[in-house]
N, C-alpha and C positions, 0 to 999 in steps of 0.2 A: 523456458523463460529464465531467464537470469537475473538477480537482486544484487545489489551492491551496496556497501557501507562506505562513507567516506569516513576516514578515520579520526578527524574532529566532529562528527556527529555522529555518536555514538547510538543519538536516540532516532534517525531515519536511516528507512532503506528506499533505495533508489533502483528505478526500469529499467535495464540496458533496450536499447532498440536497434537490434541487430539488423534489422530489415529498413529502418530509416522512413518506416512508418508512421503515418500519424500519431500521435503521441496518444490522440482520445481511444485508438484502437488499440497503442499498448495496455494502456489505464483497464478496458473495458477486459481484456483477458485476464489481466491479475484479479480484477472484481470477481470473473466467472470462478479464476482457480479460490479463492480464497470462498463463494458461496456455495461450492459444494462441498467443502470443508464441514463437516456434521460439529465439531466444536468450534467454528468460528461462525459470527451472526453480525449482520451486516443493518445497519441502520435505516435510517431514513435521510436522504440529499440535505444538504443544507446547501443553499446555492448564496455564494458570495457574490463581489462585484468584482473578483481576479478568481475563484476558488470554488469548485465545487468540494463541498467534506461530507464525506460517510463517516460518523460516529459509530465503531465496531467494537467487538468483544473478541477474548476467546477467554478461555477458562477463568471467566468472570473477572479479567483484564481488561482495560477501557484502551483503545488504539484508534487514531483517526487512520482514512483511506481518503487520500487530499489527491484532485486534479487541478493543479495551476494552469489557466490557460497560456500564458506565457512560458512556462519550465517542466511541465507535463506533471507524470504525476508522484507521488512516494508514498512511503508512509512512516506516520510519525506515534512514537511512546512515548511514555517516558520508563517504561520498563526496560534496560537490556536483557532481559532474559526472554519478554515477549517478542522484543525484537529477533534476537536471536531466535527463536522458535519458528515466527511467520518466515525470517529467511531460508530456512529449512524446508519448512513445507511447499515455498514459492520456485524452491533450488531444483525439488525432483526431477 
């Protein structure tokens, strides 16, 4: 799986969808890689009227896991160092 930063938002990371996939099934694989992460915890759905948001943690950092139905999905801080960090672990 690959994550991407565009370089005026500093605070999301973005899907590549190499395979041209549905976007809910890229979304649901970064949800798996990040819930078997032992220091990342995964919320409870908040369902919008454009937006599903998972309100997440990692090392007691607050980070959403946003699925746009329109633009798929990303994730947003406002840490760069969490962000940097989740890219990491999403990059292996």
């Amino acid at each position: 799986m690959r994550i991407y930063k565009v370089s005026n938002e500093k605070d999301k990371l973005y899907f590549t969808n190499y395979k041209r996939i549905d976007e809910e099934i890229v979304f649901n694989e970064i949800k798996d890689i990040l819930s078997k992460n032992s220091l990342i915890k995964i919320g409870d759905k908040i369902i919008g009227p454009s937006e599903d948001i998972y309100r997440c943690s990692i090392s007691d950092q607050d980070f959403e896991l946003i699925f746009d139905i329109d633009y798929g999905g990303y994730i947003y801080c406002n840490s760069e160092e969490i962000i940097n960090s989740l890219e990491d672990i999403l990059n292996k």
